[in-house]
PDB file of N, CA, C and O in Angstrom:
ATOM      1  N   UNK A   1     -20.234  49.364 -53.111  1.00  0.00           N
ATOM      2  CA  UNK A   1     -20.922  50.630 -52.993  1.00  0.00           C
ATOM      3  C   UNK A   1     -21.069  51.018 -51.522  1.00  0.00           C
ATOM      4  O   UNK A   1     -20.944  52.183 -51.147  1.00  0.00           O
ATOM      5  N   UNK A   2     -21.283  50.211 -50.875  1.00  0.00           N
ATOM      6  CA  UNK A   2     -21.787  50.414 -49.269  1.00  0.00           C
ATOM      7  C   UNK A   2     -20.032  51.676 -48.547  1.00  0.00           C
ATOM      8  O   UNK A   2     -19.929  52.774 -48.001  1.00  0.00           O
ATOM      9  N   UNK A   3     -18.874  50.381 -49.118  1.00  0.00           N
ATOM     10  CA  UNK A   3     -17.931  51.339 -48.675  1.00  0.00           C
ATOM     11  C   UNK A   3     -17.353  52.390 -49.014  1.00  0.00           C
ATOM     12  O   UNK A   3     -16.401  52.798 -48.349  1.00  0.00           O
ATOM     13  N   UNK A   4     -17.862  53.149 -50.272  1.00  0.00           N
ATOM     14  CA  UNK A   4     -17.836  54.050 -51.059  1.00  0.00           C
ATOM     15  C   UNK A   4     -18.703  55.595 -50.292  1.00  0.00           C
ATOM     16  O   UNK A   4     -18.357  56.754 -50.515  1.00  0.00           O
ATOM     17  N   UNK A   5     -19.911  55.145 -49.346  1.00  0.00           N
ATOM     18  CA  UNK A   5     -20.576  55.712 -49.246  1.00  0.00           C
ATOM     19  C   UNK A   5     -20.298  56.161 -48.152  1.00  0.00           C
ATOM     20  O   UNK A   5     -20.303  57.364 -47.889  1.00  0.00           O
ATOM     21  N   UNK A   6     -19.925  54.954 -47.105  1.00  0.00           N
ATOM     22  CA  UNK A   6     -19.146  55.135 -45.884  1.00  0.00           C
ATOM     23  C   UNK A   6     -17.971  55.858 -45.547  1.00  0.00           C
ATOM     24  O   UNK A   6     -17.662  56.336 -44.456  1.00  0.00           O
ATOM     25  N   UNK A   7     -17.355  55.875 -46.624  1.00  0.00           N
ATOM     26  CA  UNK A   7     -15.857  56.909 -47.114  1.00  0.00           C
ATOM     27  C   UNK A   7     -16.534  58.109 -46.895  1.00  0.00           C
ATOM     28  O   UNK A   7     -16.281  59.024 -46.111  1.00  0.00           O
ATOM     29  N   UNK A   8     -17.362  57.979 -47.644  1.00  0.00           N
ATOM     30  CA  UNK A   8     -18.011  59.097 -48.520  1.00  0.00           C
ATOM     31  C   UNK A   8     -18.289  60.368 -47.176  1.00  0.00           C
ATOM     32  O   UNK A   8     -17.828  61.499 -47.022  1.00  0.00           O
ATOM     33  N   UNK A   9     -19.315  59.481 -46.319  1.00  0.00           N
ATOM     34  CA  UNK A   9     -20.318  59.930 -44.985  1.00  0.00           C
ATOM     35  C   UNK A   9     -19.233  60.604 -44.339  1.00  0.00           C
ATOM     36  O   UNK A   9     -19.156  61.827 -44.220  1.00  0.00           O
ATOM     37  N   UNK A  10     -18.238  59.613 -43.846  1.00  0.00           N
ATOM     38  CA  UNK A  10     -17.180  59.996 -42.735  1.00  0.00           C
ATOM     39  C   UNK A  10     -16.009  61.415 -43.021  1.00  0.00           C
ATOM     40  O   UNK A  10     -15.709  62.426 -42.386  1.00  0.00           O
ATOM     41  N   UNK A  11     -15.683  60.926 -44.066  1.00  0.00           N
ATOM     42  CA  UNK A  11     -14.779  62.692 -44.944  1.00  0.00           C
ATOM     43  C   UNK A  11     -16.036  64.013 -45.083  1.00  0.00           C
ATOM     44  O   UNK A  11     -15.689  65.182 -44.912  1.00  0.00           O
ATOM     45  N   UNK A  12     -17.267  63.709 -45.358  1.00  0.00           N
ATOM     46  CA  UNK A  12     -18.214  64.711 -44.665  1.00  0.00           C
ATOM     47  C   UNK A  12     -18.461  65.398 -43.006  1.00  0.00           C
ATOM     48  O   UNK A  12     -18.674  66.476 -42.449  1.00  0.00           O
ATOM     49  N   UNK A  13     -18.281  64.074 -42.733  1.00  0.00           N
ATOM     50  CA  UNK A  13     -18.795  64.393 -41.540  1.00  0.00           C
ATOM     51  C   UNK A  13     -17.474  65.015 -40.771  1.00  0.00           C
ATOM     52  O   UNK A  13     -17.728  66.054 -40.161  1.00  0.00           O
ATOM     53  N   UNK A  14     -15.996  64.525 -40.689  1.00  0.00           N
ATOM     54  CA  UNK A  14     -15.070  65.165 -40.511  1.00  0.00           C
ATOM     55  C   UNK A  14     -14.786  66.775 -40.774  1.00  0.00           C
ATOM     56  O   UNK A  14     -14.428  67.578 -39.913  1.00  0.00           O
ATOM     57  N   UNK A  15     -15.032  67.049 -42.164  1.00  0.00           N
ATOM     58  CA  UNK A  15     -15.133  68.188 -42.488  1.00  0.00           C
ATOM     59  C   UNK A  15     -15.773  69.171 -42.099  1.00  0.00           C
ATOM     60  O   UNK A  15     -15.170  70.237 -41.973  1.00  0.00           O
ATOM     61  N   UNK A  16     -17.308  69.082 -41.773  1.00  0.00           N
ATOM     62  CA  UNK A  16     -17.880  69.875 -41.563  1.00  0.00           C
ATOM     63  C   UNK A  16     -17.685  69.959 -39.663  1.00  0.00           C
ATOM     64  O   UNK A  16     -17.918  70.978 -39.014  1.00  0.00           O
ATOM     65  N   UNK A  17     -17.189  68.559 -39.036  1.00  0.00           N
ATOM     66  CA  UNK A  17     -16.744  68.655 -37.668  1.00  0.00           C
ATOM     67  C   UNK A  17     -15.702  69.931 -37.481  1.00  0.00           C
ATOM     68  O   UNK A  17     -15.784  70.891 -36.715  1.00  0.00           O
ATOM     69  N   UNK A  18     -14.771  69.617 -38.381  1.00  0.00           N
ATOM     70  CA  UNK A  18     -13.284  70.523 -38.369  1.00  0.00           C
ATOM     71  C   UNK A  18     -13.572  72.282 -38.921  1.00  0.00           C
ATOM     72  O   UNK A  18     -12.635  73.049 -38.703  1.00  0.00           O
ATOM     73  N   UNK A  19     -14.816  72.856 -39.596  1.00  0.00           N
ATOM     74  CA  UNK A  19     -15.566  73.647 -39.675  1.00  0.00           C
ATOM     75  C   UNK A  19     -15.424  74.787 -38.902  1.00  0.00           C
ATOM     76  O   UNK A  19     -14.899  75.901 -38.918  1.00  0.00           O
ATOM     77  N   UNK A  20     -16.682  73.435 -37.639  1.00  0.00           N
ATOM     78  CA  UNK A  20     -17.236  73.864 -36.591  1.00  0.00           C
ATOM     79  C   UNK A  20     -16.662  74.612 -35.467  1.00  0.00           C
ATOM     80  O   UNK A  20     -17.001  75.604 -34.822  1.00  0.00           O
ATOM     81  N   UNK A  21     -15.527  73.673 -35.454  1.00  0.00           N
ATOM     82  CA  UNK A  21     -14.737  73.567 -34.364  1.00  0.00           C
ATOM     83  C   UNK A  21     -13.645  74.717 -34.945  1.00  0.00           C
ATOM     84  O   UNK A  21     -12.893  75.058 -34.032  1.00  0.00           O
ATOM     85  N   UNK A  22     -13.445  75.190 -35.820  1.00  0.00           N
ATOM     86  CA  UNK A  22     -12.217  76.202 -36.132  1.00  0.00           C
ATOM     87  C   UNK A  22     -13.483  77.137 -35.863  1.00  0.00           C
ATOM     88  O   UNK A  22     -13.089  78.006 -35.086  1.00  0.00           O
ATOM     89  N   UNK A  23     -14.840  77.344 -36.165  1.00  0.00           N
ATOM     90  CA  UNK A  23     -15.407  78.929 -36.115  1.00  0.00           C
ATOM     91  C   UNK A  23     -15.469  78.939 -34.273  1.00  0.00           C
ATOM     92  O   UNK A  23     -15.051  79.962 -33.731  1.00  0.00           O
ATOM     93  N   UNK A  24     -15.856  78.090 -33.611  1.00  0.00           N
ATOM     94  CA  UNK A  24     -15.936  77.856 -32.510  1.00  0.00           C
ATOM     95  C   UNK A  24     -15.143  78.500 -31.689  1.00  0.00           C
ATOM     96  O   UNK A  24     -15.534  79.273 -30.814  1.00  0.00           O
ATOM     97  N   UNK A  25     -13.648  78.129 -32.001  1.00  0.00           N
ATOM     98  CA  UNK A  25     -12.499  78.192 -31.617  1.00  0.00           C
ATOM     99  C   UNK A  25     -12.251  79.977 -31.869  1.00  0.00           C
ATOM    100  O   UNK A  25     -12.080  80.767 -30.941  1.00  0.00           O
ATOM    101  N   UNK A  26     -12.286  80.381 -33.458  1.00  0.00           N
ATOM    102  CA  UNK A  26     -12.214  81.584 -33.509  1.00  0.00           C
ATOM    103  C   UNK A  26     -12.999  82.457 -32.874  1.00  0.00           C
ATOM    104  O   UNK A  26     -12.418  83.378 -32.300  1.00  0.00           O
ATOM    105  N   UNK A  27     -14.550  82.401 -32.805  1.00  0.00           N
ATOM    106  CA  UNK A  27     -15.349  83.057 -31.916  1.00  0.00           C
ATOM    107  C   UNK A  27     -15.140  83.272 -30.145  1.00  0.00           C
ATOM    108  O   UNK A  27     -15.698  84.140 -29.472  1.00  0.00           O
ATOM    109  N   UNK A  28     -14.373  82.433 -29.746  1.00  0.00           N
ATOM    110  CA  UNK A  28     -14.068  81.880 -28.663  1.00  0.00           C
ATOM    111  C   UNK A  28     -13.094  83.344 -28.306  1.00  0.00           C
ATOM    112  O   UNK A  28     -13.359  84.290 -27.565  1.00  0.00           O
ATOM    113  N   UNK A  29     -11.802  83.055 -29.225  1.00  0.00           N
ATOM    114  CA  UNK A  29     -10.621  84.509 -29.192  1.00  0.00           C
ATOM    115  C   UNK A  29     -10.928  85.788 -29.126  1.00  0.00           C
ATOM    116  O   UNK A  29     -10.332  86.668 -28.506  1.00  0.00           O
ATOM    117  N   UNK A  30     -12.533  85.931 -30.237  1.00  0.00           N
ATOM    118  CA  UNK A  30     -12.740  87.558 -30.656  1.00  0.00           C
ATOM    119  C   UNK A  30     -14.105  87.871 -29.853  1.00  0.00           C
ATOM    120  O   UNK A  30     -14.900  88.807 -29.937  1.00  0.00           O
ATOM    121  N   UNK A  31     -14.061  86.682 -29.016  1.00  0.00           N
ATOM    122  CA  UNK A  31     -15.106  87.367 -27.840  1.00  0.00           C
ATOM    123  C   UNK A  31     -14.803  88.418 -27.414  1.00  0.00           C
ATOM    124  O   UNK A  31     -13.596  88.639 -27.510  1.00  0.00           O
ATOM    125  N   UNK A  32     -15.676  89.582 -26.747  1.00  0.00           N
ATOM    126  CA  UNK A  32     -15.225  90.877 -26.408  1.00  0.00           C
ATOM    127  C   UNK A  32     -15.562  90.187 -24.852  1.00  0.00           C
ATOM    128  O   UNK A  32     -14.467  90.472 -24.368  1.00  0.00           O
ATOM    129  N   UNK A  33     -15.971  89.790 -24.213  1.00  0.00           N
ATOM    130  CA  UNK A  33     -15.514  89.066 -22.606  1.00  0.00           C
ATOM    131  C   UNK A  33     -14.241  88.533 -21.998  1.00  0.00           C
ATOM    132  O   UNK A  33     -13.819  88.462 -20.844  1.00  0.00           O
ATOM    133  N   UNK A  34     -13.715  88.134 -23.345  1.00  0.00           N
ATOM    134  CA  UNK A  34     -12.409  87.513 -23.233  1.00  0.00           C
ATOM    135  C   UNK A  34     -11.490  88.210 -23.481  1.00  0.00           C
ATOM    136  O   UNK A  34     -10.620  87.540 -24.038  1.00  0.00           O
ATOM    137  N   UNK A  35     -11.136  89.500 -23.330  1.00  0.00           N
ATOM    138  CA  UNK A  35     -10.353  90.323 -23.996  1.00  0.00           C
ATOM    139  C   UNK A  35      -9.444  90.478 -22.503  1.00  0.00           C
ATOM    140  O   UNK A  35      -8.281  90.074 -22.496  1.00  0.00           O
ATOM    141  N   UNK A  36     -10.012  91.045 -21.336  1.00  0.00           N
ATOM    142  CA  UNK A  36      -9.332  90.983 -20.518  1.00  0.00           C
ATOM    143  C   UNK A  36      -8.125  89.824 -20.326  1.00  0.00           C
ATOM    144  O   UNK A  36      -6.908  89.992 -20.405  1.00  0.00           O
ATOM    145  N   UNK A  37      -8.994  88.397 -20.003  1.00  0.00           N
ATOM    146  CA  UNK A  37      -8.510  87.337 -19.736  1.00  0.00           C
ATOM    147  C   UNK A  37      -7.180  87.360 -21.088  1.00  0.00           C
ATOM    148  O   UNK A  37      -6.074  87.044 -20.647  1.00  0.00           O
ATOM    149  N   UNK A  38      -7.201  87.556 -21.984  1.00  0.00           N
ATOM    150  CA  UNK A  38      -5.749  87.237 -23.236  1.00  0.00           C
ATOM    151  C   UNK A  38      -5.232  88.372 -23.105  1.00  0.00           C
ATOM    152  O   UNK A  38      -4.219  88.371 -23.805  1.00  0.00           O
ATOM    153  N   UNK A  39      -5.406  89.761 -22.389  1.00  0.00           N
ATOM    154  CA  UNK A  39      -4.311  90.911 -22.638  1.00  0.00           C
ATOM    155  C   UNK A  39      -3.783  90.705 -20.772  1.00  0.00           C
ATOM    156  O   UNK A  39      -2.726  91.113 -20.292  1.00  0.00           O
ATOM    157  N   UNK A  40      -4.589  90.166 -20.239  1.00  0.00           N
ATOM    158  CA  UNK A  40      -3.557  89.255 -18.689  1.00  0.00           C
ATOM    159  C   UNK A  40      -2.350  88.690 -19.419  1.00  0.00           C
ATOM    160  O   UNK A  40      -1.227  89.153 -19.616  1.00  0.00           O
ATOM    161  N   UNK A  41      -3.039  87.335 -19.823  1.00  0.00           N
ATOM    162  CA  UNK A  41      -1.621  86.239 -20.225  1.00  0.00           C
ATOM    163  C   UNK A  41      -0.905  87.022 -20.904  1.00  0.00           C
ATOM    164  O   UNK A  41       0.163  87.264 -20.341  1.00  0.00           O
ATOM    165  N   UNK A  42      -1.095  87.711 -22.252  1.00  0.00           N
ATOM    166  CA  UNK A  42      -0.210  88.210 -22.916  1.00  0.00           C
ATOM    167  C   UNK A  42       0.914  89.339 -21.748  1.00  0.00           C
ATOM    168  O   UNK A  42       2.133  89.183 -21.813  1.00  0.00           O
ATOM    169  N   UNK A  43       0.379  90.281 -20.876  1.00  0.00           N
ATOM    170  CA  UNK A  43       1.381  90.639 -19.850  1.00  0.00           C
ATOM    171  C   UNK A  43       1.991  90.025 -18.609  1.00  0.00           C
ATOM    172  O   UNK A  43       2.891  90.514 -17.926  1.00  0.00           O
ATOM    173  N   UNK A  44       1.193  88.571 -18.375  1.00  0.00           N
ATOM    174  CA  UNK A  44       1.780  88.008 -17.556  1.00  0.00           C
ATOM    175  C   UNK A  44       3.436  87.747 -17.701  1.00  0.00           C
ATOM    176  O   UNK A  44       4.216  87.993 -16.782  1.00  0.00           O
ATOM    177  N   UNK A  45       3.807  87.255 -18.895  1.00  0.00           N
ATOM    178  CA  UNK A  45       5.107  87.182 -19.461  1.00  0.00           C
ATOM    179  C   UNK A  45       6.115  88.334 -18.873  1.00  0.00           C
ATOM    180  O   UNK A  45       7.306  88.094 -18.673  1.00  0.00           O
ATOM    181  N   UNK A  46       5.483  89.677 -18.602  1.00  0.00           N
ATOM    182  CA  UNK A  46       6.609  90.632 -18.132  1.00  0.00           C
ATOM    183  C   UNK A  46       6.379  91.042 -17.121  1.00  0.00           C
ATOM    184  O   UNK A  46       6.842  92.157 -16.880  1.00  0.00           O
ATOM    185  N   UNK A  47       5.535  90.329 -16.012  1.00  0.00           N
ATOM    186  CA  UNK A  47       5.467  90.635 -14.402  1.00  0.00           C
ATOM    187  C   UNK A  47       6.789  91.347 -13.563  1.00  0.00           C
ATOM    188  O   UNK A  47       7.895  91.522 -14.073  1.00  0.00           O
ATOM    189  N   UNK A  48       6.618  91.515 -12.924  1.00  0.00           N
ATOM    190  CA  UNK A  48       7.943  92.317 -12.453  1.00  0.00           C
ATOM    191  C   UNK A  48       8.903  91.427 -11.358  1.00  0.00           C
ATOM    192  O   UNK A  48       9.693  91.793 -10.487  1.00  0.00           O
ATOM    193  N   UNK A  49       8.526  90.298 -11.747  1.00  0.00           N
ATOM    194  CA  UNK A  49       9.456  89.091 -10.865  1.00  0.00           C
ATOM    195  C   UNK A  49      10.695  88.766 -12.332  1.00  0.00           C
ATOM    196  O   UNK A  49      11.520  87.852 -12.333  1.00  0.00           O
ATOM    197  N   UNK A  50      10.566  89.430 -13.061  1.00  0.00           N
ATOM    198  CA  UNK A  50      11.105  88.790 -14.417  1.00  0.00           C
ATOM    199  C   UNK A  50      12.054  89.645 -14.479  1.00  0.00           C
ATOM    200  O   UNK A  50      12.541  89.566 -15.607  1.00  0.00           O
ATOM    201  N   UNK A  51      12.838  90.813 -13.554  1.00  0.00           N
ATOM    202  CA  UNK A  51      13.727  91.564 -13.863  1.00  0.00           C
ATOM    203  C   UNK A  51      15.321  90.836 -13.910  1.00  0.00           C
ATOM    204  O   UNK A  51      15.310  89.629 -13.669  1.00  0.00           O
ATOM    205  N   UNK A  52      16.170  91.222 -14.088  1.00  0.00           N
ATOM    206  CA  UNK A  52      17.328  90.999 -14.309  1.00  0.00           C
ATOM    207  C   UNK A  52      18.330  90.810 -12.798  1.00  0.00           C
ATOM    208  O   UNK A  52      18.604  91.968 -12.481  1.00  0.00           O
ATOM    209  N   UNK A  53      18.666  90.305 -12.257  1.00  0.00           N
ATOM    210  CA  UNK A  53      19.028  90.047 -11.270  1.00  0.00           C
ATOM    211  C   UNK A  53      20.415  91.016 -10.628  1.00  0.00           C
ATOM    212  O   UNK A  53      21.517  91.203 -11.144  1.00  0.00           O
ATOM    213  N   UNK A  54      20.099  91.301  -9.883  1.00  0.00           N
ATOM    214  CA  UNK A  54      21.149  92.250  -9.088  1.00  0.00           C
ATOM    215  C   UNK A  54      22.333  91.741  -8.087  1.00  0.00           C
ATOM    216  O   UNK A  54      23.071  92.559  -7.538  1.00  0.00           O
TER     217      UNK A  54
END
């Protein structure tokens, strides 16, 4: 029984860790502070050092 319970505790406790950490994570993206900072990176990709070579 003891290791039944211990199974038991740890697949809880994982779960509700992995939860946390995904709302965390999502709240993190749809911050409105952070909007600048991800529409940077997202245009960093086409800086104007990235043209086609002459």
């Amino acid at each position: 029984m003891e290791n039944d319970l211990t199974v038991w505790l740890s697949k809880s406790f994982g779960l509700f860790y992995l939860i946390a950490m995904s709302i965390g994570i999502v709240a993190y993206a749809y911050w409105p502070s952070n909007k600048k900072q991800f529409d940077d990176a997202a245009q960093s990709i086409l800086g104007n050092e990235d043209r086609p070579w002459r």
